[in-house]
Z-matrix of the N, CA and C atoms (Angstrom, degrees):
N
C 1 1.469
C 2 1.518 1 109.39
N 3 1.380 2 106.76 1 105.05
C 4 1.487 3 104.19 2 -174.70
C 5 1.617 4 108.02 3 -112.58
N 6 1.173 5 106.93 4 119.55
C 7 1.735 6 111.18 5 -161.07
C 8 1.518 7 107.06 6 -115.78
N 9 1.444 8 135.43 7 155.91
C 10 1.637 9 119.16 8 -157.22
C 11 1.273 10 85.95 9 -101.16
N 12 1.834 11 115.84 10 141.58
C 13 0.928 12 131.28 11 176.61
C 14 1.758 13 125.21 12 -60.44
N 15 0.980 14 130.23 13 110.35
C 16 1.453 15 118.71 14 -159.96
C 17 1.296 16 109.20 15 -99.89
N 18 1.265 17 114.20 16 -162.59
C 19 1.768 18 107.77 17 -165.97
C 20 1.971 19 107.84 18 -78.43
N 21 1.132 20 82.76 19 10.04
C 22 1.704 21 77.12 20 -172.03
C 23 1.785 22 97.72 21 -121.71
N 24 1.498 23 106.90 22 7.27
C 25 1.832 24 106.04 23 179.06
C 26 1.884 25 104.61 24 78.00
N 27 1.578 26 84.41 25 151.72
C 28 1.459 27 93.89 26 -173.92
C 29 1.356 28 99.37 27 -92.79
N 30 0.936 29 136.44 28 13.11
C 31 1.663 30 123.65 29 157.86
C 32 1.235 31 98.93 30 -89.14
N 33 1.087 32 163.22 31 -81.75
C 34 1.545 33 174.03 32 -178.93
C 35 1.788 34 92.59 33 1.87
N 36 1.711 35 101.01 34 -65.57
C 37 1.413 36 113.79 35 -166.40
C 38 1.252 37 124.78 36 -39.16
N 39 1.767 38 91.26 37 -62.40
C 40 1.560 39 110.55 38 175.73
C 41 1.277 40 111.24 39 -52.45
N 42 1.281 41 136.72 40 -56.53
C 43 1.582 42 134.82 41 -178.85
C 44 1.695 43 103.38 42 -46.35
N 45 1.034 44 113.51 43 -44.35
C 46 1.191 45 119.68 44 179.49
C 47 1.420 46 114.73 45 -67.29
N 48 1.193 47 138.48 46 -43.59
C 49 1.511 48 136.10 47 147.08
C 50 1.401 49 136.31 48 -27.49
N 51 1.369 50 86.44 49 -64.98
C 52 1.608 51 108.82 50 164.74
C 53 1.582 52 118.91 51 -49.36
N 54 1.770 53 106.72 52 -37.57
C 55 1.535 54 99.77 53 171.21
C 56 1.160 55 120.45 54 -71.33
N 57 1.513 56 114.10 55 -43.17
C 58 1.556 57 105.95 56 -175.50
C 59 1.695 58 117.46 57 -78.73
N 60 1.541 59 121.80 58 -18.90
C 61 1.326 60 99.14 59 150.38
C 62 1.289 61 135.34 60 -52.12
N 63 1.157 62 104.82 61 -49.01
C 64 1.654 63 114.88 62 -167.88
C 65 1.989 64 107.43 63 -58.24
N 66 1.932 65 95.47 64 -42.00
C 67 1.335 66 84.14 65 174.18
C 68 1.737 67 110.21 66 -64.47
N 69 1.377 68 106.36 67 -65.26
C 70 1.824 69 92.57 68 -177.80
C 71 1.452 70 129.77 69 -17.74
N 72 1.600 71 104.82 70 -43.10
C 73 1.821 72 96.62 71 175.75
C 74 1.402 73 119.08 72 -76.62
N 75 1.702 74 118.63 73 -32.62
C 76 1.312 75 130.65 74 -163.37
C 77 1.677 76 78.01 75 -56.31
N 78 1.795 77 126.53 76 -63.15
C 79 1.667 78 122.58 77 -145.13
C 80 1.367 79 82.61 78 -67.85
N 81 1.249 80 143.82 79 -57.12
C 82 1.564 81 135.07 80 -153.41
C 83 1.589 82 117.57 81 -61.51
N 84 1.376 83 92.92 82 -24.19
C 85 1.763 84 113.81 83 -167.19
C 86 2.013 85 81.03 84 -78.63
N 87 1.474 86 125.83 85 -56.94
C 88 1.383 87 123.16 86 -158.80
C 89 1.355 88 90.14 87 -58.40
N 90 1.466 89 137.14 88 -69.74
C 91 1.065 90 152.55 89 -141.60
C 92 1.387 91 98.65 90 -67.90
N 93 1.085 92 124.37 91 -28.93
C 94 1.655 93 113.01 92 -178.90
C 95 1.477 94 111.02 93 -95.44
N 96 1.446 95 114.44 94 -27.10
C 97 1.888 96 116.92 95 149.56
C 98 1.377 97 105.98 96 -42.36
N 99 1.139 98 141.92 97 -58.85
C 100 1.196 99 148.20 98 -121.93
C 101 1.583 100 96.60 99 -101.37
N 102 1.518 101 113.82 100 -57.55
C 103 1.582 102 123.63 101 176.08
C 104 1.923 103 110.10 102 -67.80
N 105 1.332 104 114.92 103 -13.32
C 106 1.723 105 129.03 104 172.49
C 107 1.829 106 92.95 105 -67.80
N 108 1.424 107 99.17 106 -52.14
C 109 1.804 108 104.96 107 -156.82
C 110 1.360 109 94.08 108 -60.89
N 111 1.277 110 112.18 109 -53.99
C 112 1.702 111 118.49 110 -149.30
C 113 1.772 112 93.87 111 -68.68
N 114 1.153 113 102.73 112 -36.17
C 115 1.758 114 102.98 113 172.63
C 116 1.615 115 119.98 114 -47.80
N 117 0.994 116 101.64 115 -45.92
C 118 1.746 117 99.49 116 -172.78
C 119 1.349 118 113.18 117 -100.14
């Protein structure tokens, strides 16, 4: 994955990617605990 380095560098970015995936699954991962509980 070769992504254009922007004014802030392509290492910066990627870390920054990496966070907001990881958050998206962590909320999707809660949210589907949460809709499991309310189920039973």
């Amino acid at each position: 994955m070769k992504s254009k380095p922007g004014p802030l560098g392509p290492d910066l970015y990627s870390i920054v990617e990496n966070l907001v995936l990881r958050a998206r699954s962590e909320i999707l991962g809660s949210a589907m605990n949460l809709l499991q509980a309310g189920a039973e």
